[in-house]
VOPA-392966 format. One line per field, with one value per residue: z, x, y of N, C-alpha, C in turn; chain. Coordinates in pm, 1 decimal. Last residue first. Example, Ala and Ser with C-alpha at 12.3 -4.5 7.8 and 13.67 -1.06 7.14 Angstrom:
<atoms>
nc3 <- 708.0	780.0
nc1 <- 1285.0	1319.0
nc2 <- -225.0	-569.0
cac3 <- 714.0	780.0
cac1 <- 1367.0	1230.0
cac2 <- -106.0	-450.0
cc3 <- 787.0	780.0
cc1 <- 1290.0	1320.0
cc2 <- 3.0	-330.0
ch <- A	A
</atoms>
This chain:
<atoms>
nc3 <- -2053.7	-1805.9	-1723.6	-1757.0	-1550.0	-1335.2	-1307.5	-1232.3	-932.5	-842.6	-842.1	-691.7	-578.1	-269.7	-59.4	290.7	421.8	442.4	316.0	339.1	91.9	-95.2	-95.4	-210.2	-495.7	-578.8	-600.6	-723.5	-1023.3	-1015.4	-1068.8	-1324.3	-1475.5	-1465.8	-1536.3	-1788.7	-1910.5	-1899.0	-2036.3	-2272.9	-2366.1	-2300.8	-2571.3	-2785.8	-2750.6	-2864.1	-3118.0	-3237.7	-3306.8	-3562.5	-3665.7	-3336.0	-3293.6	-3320.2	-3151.5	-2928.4	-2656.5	-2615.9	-2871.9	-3100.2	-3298.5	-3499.4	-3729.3	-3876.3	-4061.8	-3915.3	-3616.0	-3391.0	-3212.7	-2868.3	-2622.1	-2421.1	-2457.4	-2704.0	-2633.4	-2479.4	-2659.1	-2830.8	-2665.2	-2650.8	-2943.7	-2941.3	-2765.2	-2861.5	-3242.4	-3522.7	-3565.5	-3728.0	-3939.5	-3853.2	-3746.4	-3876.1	-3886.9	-3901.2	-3671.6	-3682.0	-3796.2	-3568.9	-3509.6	-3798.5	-3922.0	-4028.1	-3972.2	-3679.1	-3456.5	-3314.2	-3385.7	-3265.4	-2972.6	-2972.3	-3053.2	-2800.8	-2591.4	-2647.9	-2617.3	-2306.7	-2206.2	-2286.2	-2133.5	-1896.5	-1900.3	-1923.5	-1748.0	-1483.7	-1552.8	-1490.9	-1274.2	-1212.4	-1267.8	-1154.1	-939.0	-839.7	-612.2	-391.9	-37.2	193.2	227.2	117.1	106.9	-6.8	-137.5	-369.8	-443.6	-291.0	-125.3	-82.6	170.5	156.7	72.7	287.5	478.8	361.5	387.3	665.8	717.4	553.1	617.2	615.0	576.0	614.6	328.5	212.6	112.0	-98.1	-126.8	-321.0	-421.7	-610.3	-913.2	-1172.2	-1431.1	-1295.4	-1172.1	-922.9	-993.9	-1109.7	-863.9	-696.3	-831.8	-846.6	-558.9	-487.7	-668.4	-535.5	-320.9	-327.5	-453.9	-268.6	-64.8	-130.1	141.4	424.4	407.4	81.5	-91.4	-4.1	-20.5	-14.1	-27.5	-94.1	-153.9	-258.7	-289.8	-417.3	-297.6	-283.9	-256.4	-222.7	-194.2	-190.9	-78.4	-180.5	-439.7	-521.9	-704.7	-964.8	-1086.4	-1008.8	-1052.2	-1394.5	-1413.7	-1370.5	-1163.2	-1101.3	-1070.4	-1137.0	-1253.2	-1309.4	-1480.0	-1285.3	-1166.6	-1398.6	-1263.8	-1016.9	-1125.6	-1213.9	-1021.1	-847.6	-978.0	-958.4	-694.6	-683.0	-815.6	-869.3
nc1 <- -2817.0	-2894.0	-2703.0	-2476.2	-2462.8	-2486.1	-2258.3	-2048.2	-2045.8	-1831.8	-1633.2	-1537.4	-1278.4	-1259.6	-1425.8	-1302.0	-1102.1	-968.6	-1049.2	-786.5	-653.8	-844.1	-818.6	-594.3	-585.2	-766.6	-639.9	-402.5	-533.6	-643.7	-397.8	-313.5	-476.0	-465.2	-239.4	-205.9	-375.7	-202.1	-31.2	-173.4	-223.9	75.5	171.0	6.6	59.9	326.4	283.3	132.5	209.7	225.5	-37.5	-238.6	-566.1	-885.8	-1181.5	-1348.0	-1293.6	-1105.5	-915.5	-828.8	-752.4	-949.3	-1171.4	-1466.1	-1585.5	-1775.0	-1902.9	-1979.7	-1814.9	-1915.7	-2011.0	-1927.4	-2021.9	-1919.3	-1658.7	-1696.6	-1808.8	-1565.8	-1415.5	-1559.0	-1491.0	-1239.6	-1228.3	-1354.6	-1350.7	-1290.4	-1032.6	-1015.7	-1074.8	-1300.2	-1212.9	-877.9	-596.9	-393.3	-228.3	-106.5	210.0	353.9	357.2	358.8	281.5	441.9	181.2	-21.6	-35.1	49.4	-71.6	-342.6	-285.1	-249.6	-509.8	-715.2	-533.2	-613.6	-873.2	-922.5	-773.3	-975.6	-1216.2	-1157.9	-1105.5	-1368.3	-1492.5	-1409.4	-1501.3	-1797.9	-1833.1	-1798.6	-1985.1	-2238.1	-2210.1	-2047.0	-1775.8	-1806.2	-1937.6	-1998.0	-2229.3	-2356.1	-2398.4	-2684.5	-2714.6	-2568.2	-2620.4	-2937.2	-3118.6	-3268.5	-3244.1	-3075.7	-2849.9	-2832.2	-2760.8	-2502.7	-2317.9	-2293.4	-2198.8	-1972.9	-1752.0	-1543.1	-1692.7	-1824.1	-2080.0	-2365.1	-2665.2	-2960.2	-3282.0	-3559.2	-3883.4	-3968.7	-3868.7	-4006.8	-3755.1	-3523.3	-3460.9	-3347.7	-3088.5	-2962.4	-2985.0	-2810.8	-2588.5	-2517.7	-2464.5	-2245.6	-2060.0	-2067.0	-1959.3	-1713.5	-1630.0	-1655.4	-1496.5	-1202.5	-1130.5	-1103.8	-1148.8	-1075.7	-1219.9	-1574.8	-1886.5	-2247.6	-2542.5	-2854.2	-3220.6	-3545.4	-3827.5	-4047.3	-4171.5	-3979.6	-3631.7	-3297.9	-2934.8	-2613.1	-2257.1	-2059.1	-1931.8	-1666.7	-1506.9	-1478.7	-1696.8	-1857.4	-1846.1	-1649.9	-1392.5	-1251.5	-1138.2	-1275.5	-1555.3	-1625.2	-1987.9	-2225.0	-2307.3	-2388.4	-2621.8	-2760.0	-2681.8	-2819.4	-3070.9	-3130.1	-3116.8	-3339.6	-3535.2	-3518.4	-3536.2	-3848.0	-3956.0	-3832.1
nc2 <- -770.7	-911.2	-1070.9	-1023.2	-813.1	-1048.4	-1168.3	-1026.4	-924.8	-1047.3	-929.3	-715.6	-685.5	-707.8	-922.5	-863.3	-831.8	-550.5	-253.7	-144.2	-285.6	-257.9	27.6	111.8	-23.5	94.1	386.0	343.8	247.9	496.0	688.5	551.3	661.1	929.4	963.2	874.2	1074.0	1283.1	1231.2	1233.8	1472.3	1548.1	1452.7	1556.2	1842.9	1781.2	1679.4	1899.7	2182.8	2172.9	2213.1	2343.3	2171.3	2200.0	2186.7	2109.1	2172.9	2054.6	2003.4	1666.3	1430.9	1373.0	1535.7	1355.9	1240.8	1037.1	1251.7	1403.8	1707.4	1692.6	1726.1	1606.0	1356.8	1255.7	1170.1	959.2	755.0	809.1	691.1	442.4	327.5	292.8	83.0	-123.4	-78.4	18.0	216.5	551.7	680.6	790.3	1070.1	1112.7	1285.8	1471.7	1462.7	1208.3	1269.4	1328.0	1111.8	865.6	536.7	314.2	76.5	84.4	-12.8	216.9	474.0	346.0	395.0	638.4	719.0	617.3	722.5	1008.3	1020.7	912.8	1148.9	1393.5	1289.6	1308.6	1576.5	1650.4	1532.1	1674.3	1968.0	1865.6	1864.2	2121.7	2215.4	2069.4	2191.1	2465.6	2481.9	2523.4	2482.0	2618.8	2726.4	2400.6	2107.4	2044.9	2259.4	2218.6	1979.9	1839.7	1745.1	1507.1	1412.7	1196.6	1334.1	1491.2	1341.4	1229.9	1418.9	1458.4	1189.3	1163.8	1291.1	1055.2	751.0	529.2	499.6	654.1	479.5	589.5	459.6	515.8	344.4	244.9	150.2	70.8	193.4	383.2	615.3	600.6	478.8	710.9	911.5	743.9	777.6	1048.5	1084.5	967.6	1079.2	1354.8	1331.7	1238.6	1505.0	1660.0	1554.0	1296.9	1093.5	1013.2	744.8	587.0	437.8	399.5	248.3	256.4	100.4	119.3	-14.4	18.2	-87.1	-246.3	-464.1	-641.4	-491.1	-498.4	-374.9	-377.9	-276.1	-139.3	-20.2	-6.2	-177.4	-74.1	-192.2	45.7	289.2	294.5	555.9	780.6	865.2	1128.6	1023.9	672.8	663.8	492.3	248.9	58.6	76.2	-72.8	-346.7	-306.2	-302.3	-493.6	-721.5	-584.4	-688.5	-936.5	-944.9	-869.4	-1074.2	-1391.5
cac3 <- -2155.9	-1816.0	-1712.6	-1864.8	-1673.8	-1380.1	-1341.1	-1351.5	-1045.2	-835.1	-964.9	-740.4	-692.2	-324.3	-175.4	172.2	507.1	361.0	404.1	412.0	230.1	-75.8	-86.6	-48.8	-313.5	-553.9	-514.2	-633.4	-916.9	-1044.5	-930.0	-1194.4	-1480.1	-1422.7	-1365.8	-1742.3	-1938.8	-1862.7	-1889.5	-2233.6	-2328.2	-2214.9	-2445.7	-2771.9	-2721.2	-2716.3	-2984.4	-3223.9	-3168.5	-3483.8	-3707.7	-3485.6	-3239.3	-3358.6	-3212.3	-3079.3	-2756.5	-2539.5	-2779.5	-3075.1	-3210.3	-3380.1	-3665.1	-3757.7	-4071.4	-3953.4	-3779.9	-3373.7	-3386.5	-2984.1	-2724.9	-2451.3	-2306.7	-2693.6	-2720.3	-2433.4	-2614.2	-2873.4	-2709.6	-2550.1	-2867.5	-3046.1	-2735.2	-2718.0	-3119.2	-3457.7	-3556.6	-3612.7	-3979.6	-3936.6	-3643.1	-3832.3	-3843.3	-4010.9	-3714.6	-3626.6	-3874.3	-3648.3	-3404.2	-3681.2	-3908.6	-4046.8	-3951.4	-3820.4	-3542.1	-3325.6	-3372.9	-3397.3	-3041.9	-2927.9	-3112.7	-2907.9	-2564.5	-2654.6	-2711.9	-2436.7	-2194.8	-2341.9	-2292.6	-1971.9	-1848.0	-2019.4	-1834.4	-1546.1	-1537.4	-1658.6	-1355.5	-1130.5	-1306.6	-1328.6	-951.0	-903.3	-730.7	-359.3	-162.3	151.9	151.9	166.4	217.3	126.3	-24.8	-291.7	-389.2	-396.6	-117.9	-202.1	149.7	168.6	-57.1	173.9	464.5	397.6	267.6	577.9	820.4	541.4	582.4	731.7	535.2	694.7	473.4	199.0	209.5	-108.6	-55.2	-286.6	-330.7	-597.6	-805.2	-1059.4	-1368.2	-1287.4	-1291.2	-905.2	-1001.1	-1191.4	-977.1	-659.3	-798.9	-965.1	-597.5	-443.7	-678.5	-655.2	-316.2	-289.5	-555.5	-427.3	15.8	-113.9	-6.4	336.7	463.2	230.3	-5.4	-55.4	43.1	-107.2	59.1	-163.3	-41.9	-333.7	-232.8	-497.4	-291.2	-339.3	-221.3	-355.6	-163.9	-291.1	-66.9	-107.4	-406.5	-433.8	-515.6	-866.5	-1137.1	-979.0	-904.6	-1288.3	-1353.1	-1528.7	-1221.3	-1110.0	-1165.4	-1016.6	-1286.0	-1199.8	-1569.8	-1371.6	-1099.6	-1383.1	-1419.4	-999.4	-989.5	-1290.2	-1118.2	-792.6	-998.3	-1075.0	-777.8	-608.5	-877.7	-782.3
cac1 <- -2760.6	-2941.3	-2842.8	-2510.8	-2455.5	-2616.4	-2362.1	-2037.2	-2136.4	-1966.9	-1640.5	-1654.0	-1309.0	-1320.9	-1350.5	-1383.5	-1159.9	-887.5	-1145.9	-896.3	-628.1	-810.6	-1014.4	-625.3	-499.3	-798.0	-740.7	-376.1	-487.8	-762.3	-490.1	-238.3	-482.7	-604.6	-273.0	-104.7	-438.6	-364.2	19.4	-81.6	-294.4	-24.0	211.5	-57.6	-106.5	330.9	311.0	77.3	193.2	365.2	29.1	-134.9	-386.2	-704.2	-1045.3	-1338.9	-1400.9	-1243.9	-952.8	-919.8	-724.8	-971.0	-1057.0	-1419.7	-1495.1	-1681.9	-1909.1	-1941.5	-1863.6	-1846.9	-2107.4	-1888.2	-2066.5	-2094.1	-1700.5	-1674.9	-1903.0	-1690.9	-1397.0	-1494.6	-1648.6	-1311.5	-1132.6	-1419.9	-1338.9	-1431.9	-1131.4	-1009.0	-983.9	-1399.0	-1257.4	-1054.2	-656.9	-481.7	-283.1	-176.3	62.7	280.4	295.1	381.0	258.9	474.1	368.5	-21.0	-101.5	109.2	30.2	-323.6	-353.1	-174.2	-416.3	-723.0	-521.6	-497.0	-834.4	-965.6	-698.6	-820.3	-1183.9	-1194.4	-1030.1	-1272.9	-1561.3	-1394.3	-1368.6	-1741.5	-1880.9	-1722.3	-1945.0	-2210.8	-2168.7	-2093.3	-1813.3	-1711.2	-1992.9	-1833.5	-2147.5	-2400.3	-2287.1	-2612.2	-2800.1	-2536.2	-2472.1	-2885.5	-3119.5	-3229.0	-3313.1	-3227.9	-2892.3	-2820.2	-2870.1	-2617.1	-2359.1	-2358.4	-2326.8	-2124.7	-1860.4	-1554.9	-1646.7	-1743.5	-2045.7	-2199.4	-2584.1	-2824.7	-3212.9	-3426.5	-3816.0	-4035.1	-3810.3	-4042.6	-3894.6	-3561.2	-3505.7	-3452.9	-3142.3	-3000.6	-3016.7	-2946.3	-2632.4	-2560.0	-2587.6	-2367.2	-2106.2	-2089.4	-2130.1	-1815.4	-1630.7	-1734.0	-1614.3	-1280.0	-1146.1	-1124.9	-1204.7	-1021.0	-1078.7	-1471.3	-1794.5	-2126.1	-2442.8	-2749.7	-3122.8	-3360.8	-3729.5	-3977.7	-4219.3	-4074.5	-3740.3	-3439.2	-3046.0	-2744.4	-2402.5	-2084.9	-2072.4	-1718.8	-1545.9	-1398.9	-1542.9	-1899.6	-1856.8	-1765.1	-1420.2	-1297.9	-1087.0	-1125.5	-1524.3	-1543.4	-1828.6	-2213.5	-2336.3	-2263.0	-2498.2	-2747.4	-2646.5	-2670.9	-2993.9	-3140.9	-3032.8	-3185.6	-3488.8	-3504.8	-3478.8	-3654.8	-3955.0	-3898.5
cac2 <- -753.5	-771.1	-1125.1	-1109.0	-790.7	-891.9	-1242.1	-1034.3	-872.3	-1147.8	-1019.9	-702.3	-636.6	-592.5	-912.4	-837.0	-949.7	-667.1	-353.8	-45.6	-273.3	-395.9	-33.7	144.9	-125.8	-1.1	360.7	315.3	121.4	381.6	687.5	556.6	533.7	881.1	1033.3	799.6	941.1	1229.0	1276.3	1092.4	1386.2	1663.8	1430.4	1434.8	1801.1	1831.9	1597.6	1751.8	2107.8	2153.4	2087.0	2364.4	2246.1	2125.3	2316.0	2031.3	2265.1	2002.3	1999.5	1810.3	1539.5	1299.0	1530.0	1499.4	1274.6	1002.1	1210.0	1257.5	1643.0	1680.3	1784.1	1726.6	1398.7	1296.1	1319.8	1120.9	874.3	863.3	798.9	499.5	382.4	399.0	216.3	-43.7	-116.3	-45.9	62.0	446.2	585.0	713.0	919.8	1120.8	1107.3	1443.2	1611.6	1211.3	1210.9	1492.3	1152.5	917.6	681.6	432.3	101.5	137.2	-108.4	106.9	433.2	358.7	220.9	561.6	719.5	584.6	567.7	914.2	1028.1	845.6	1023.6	1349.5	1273.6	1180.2	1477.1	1725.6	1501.3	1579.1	1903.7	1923.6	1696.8	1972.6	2265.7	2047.6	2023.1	2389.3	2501.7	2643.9	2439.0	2519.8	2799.8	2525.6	2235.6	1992.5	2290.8	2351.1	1976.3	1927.0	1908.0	1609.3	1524.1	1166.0	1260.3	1622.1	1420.8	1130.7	1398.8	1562.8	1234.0	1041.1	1363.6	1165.0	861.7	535.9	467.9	679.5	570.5	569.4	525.1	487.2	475.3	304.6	160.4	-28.3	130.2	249.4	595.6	644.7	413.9	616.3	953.2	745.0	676.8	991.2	1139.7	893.2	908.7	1302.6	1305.8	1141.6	1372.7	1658.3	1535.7	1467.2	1116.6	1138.0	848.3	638.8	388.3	439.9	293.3	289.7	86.6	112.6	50.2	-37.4	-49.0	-143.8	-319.3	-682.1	-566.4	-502.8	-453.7	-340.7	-386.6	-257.1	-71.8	161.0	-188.6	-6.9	-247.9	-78.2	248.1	241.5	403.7	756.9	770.5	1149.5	1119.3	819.1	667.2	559.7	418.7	42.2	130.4	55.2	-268.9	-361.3	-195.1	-406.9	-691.6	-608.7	-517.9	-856.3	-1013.8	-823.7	-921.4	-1296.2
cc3 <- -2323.3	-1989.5	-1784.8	-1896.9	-1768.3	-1507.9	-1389.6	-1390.3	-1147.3	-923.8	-940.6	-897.2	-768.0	-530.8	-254.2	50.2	369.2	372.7	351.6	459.8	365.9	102.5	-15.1	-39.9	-165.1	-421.2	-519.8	-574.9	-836.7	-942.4	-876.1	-1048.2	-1302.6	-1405.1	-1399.9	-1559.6	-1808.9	-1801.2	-1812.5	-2102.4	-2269.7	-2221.5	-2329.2	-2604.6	-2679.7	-2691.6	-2870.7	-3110.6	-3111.8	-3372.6	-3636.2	-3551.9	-3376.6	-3345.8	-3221.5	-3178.3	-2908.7	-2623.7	-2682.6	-2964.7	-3215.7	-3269.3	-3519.6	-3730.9	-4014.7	-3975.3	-3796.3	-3524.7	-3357.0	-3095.7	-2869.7	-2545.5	-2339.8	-2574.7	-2716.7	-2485.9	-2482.8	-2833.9	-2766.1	-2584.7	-2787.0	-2968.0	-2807.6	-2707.8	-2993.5	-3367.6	-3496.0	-3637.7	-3802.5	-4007.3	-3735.9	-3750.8	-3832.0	-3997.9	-3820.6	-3625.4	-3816.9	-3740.6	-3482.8	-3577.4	-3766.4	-4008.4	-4030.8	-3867.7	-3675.5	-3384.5	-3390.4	-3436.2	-3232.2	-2996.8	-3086.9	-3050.4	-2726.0	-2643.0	-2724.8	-2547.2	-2279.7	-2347.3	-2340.5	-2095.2	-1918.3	-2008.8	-1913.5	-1641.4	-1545.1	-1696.4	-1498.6	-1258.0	-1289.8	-1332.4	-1034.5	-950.8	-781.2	-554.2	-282.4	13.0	152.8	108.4	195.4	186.4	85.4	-135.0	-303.4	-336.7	-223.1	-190.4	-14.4	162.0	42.3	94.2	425.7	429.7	230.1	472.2	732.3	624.8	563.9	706.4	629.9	595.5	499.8	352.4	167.3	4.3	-48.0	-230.1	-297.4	-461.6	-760.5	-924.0	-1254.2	-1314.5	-1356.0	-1085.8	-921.8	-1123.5	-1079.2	-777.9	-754.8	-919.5	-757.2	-517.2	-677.2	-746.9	-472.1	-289.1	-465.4	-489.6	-168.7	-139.4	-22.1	220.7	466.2	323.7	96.4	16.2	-72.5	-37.8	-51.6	-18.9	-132.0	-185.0	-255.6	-469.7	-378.6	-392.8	-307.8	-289.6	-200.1	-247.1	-142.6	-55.9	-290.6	-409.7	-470.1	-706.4	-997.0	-998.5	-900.7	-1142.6	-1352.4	-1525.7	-1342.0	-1170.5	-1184.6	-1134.8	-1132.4	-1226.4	-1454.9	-1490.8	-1196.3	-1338.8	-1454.5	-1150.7	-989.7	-1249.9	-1193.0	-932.4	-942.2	-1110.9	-910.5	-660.6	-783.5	-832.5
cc1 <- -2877.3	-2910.6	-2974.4	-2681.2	-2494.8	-2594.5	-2498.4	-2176.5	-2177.0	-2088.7	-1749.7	-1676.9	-1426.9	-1351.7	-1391.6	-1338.3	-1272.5	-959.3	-1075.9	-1001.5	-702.9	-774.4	-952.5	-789.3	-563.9	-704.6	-761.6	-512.8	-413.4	-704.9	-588.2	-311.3	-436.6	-605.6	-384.1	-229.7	-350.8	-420.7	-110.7	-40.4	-218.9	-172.5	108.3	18.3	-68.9	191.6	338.4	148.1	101.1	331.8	177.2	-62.0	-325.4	-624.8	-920.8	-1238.4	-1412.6	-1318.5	-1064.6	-890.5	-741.8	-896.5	-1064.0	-1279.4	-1449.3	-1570.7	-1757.7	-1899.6	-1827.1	-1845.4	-2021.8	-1974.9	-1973.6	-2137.1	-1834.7	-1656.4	-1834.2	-1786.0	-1524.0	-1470.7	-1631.6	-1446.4	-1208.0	-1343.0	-1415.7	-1439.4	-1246.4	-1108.1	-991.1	-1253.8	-1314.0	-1070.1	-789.2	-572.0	-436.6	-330.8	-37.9	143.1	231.7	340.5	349.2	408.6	364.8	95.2	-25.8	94.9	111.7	-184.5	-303.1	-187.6	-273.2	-621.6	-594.2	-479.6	-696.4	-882.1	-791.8	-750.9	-1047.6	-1180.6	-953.0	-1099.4	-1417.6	-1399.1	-1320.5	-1589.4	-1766.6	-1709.1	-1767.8	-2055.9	-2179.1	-2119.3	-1983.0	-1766.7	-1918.6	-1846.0	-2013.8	-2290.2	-2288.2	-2474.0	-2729.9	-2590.9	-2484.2	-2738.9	-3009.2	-3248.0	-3349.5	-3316.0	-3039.8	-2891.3	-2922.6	-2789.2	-2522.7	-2453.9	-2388.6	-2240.8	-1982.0	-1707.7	-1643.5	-1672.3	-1870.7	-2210.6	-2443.5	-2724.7	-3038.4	-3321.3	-3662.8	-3964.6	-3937.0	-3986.6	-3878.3	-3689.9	-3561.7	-3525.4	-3307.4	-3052.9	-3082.6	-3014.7	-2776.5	-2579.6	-2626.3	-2480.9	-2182.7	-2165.4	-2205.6	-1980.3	-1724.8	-1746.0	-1749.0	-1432.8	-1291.1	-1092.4	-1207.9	-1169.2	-1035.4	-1314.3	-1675.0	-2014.7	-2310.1	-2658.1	-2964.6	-3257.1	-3608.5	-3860.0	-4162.9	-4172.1	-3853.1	-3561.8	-3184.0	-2879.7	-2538.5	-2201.4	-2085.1	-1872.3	-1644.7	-1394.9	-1468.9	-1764.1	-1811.3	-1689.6	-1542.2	-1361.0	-1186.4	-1082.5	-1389.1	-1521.2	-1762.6	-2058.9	-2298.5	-2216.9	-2359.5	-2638.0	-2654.0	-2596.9	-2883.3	-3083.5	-3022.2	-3046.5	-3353.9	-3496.1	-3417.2	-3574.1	-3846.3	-3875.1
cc2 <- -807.2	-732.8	-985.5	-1089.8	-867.8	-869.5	-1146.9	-1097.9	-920.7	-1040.2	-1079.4	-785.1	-694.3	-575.3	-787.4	-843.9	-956.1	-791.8	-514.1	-165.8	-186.6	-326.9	-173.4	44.8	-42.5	-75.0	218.2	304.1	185.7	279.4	564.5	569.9	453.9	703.6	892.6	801.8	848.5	1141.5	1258.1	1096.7	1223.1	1520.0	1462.9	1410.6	1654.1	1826.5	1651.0	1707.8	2021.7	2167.7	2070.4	2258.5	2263.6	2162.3	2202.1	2095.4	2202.2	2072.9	1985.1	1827.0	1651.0	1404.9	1443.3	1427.8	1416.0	1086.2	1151.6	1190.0	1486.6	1650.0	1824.0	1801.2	1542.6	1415.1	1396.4	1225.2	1001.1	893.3	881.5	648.1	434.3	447.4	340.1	55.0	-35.9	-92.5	50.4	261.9	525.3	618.9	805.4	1015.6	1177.4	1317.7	1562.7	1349.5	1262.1	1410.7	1310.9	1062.4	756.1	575.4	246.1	174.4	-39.2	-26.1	288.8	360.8	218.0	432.5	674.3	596.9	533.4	787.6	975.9	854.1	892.8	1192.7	1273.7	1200.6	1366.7	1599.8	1535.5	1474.8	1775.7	1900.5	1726.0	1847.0	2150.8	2122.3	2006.8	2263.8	2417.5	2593.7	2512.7	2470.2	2715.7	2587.5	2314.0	2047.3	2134.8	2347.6	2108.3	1940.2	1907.8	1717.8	1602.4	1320.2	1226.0	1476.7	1461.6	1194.2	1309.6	1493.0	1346.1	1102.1	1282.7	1267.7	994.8	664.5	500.1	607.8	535.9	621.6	489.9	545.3	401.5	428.7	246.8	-14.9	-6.8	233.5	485.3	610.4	477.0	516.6	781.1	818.3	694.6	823.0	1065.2	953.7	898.8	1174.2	1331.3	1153.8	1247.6	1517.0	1598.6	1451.4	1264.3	1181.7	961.8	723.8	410.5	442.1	314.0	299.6	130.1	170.2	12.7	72.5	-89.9	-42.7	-233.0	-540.8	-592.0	-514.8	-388.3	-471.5	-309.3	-348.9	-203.8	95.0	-158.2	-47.1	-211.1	-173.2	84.7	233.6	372.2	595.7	771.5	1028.5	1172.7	911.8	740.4	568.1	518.1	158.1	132.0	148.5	-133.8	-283.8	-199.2	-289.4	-584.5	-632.7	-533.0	-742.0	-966.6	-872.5	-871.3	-1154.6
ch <- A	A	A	A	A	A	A	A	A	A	A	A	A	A	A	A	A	A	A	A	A	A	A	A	A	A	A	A	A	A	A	A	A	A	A	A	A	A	A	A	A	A	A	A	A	A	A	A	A	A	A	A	A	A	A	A	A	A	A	A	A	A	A	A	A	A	A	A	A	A	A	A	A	A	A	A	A	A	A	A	A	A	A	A	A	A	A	A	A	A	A	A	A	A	A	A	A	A	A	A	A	A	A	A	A	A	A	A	A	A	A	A	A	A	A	A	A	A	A	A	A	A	A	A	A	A	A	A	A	A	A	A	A	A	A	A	A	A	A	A	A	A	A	A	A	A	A	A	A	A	A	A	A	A	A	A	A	A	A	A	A	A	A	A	A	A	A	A	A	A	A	A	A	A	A	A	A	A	A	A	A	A	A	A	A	A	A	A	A	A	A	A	A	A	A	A	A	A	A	A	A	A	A	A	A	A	A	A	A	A	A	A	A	A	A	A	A	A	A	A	A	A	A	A	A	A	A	A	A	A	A	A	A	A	A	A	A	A	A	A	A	A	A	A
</atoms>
């Protein structure tokens, strides 16, 4: 059936929808509780989150790049994305059927920019990539060590999901993607001094550690917030195949 099939295509999509503090799909994360298709081209989306007041950028963040990708869809023809049980779901819920936009759904509480938001975390994501990618190297590779690291490109990394990972949060910066760009950079693509490799690489590792750390506490508050639901969203796994 054509619901059916956009329903999958809805489900895979949602999967390009990140927390922008966890570095997560919506989707791995719970944050999609129900997705429904119709024959018409209607896609209704149900999002919840751990707590109730999880900050009121970052949720309408989600929702808005959710309804973003899946307005893109061929064959959606209208979509509607609600935040449920959140202290702000009544704003935020106005602002996404209105597209009015981050500024025009709060107005003057509206204190940054939602690119300007997206950007912080983007800068984030990339550190704790880049480390989890030289970290990896580290330890496959006997003798290098952490000043080594000053001289690593991206064209000595593996051919892995860690390398790609990195690469495209280099893209989402607008970073030299070539074999032979330095791997440790900052957000601007600039290399620290050869004697402050491991205080960069710590600072990314302090990163990488927050963002990992927040992922699985938000998951126990989701488990324990709705405990009668399975929250980690293993019945997805069947879209991806089907979509791939």
């Amino acid at each position: 059936m054509q619901s059916d099939d956009l329903r999958r295509r809805a489900h895979h999509a949602l999967d390009a929808v990140l927390d922008p503090e966890l570095d997560e799909p919506i989707t791995d994360l719970g944050f999609v509780h129900s997705l429904d298709a119709d024959d018409t081209g209607r896609i209704t989306v149900h999002l919840r989150l751990p707590t109730s007041f999880c900050s009121p950028n970052f949720a309408y963040l989600m929702a808005s790049d959710a309804k973003d990708v899946l307005s893109a869809l061929p064959g959606a023809a209208a979509v509607t994305v609600v935040l449920d049980d959140h202290h702000d779901s009544d704003v935020i819920n106005r602002g996404l059927a209105a597209d009015a936009g981050f500024r025009g759904t709060f107005g003057p509480e509206a204190e940054q920019d939602l690119e300007e938001l997206r950007a912080v975390f983007r800068r984030k994501a990339h550190a704790a990539a880049m480390e989890r990618a030289l970290t990896r190297l580290l330890r496959t590779r006997p003798g290098l060590t952490d000043e080594g690291l000053y001289d690593v490109v991206l064209g000595d990394l593996p051919d892995d999901d860690t390398t790609r990972a990195l690469l495209r949060r280099r893209a989402a910066l607008g970073l030299d993607p070539r074999p032979t760009a330095p791997v440790l950079v900052d957000d601007h693509g600039e290399r620290p001094r050869p004697e402050d490799v491991p205080l960069r690489l710590r600072f990314a590792r302090a990163t990488r550690i927050s963002i990992e750390g927040n992922a699985h506490f938000c998951r126990g508050l989701l488990r324990t917030r709705y405990p009668d639901e399975a929250t980690d969203h293993q019945s997805l796994a069947p879209h991806r195949e089907a979509v791939s």
